[in-house]
N, C-alpha and C positions, 0 to 999 in steps of 0.2 A: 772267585770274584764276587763281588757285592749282591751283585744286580742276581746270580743264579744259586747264590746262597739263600737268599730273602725269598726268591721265587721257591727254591725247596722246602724253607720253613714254611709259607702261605699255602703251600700243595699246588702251586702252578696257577693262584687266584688271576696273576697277570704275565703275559708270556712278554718276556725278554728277549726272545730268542738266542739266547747267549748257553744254555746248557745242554752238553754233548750229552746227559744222563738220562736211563729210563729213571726217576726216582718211583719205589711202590713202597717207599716207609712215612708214608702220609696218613693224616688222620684219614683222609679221603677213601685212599686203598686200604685200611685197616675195617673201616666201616662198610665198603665191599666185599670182604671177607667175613666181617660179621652179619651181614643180610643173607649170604651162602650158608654162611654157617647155623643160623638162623632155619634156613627153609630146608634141610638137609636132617637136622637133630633136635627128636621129639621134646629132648631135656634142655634144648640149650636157651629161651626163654628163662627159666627157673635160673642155669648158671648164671645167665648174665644179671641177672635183678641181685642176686650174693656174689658179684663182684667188685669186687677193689680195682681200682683204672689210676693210670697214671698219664699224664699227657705232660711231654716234654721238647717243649719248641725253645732251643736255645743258641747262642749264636753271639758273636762277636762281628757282626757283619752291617755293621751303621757305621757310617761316616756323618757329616753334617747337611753336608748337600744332600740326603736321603732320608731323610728324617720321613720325607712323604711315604716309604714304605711300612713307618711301623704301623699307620688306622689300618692300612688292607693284613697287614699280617695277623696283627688283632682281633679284625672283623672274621678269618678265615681261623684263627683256633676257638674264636666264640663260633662259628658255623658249624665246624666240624665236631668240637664238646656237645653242642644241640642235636647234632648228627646219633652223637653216642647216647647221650638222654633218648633220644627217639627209639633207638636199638634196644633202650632194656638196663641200659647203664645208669646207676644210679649214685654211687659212691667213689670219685673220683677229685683226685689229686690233680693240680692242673701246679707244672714248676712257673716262676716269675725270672726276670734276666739275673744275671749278677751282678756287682757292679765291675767295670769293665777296665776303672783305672790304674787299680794296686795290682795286675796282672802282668806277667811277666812282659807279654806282649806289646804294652805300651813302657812299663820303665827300664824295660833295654835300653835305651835310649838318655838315660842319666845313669847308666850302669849299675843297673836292678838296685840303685841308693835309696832312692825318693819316691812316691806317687805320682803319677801323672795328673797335674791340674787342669788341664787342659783337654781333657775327653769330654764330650759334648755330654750333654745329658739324656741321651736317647732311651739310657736305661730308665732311669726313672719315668720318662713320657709313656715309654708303652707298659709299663709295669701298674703306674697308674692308670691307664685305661683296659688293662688286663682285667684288674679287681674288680671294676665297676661292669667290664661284660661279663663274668662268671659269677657275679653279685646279682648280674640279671636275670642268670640262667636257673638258679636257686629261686630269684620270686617269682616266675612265670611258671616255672615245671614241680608239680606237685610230689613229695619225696624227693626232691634232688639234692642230694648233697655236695656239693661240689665243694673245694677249699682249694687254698694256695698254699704252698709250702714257697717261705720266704727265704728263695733264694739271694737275696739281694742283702738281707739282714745278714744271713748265716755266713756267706761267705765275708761280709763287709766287717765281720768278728777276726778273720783268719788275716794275715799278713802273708803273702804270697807274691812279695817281689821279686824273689832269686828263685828260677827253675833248678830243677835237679841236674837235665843234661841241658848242656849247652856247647856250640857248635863253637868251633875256633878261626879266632879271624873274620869273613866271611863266610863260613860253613855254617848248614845247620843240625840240630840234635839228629845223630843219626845217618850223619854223610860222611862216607868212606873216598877215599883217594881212589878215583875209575882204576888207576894206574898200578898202585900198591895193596890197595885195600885195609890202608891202615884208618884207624876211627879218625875223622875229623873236628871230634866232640867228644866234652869230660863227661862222668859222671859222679856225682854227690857221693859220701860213704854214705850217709844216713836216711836212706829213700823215702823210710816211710813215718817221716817229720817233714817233711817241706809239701806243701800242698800242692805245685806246679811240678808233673813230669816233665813240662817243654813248657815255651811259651803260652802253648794255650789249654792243657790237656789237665785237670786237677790226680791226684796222684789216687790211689788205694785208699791209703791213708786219712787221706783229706777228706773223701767222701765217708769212711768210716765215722770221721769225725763230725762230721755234715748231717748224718744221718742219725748220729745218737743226741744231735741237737735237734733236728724234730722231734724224735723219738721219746725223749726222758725232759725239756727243756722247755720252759713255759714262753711265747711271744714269739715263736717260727712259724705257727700257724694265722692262714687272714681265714675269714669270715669260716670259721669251725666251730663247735660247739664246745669243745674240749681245749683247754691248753696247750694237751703235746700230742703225737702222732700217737702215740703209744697208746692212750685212754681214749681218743676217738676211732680207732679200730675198738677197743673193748664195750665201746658207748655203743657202737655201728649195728642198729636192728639188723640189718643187711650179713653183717658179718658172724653174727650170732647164730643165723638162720645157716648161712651158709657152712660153719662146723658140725651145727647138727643135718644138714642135708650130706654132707661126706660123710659122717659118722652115726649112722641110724640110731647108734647106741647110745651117741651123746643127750645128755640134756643140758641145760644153759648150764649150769654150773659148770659140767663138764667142757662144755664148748669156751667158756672165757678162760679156762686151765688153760685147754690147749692153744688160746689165742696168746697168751703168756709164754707157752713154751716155744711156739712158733716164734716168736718174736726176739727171744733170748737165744736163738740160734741165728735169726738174721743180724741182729743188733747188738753185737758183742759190748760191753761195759769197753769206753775208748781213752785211754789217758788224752789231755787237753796236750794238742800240739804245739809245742815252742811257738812263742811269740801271736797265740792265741788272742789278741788284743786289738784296739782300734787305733794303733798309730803305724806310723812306719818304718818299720825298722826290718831288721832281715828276721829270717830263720835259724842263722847258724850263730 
């Protein structure tokens, strides 16, 4: 539901009373473990100042009537990012939304043909007030590096109106007959080219693909000092420090090698996905 999805992304800013869940994958409770963690280990100070953060609050869960949810959700991941600066955290990633129309989720509904026109613009409202609280968080806190990885761009590149499985008739990806247990949903030959597992889940693939576009791709990153992911980890004092604190033996030279090689392991070289473009047309 709306109302207990938004209250899980904000960390429970405002009680709904609508969710059965303990949630503890909150910046909230993460930063509770890091204060533990903190008063427990004599090195962990030092870790935290040479770490890389990622903050990912993301979600398909606005309507239009709710628009008043996205300032508290925003105010509660600028809170909780401040939370992380206060800890020790200095060099962090913070994701922005997607955009929500060309998603399987909404062009079911003209049978994954076309774009949905008609999706409010929730994404863009809080993506632009995103920027501007972790823009803020950067000129108040001295060393904070904080950045955006433009999700909203990278995906708005991909065409991802046809999911891979899909349910038959009424059924959805993944519902078998109680009765026979036969599949009630197809699935794609070609898995790992279409960017949507389901309606709303992006595929291996796609993220692959997502990821060597911050990674190697100039204009996926906001307010960075660098162009691409790749050379602001190589730029990162933080991250320099932190190859030679694991590798006593290292020195920078050695430490930006291994930030290279670390990286060429995560960030495989990604052929561009079918229909990699800005219109709308399928995958297949």
């Amino acid at each position: 539901m709306l109302e207990e999805a938004a209250a899980a992304a904000a960390d429970h800013l405002f009680d709904t009373g609508m969710s059965p869940y303990n949630f503890c994958l909150t910046a909230s409770c993460i930063s509770r473990s890091l204060q533990l963690f903190l008063s427990t280990d004599p090195y962990s100070k030092v870790a935290l100042a040479n770490s890389i953060s990622l903050v990912a609050v993301d979600g398909n869960n606005y309507t239009e009537e709710h628009l008043v949810y996205i300032k508290r959700v925003v105010a509660r991941i600028s809170y909780n990012s401040q939370r992380l600066y206060d800890l020790g955290l200095q060099d962090v990633m913070v994701y922005n939304l997607v955009p929500p129309n060309f998603t399987p989720h909404y062009t079911q509904k003209y049978n994954y043909s076309i774009c949905d026109t008609s999706v409010d613009p929730s994404a863009q409202i809080q993506n632009g007030l995103l920027l501007s609280a972790v823009e803020k968080i950067n000129t108040r806190n001295p060393g904070a590096h904080f950045i955006i990885l433009d999700q909203y761009l990278a995906f708005g590149l991909s065409d991802g109106l046809l999911p891979c499985c899909q349910g038959l008739g009424n059924s959805s990806c993944a519902e078998t007959d109680p009765a026979t247990g036969k599949p009630l949903y197809t699935v794609c030959k070609h898995r790992g080219k279409v960017v949507f597992w389901d309606t709303e889940h992006p595929t291996m693939g796609a993220w692959e693909y997502i990821i060597n576009l911050y990674a190697t791709k100039p204009g996926f990153l906001l307010l960075a000092v660098a162009p691409t992911l790749l050379e602001w980890l190589q730029n990162d004092a933080a991250v320099q420090e932190a190859c030679c604190f694991a590798y006593a033996s290292a020195c920078q030279a050695d430490a930006t090698a291994w930030i290279q090689a670390s990286a060429a392991q995560i960030i495989q070289p990604t052929k561009s996905l079918p229909g990699a473009r800005r219109n709308c047309s399928t995958w297949y």
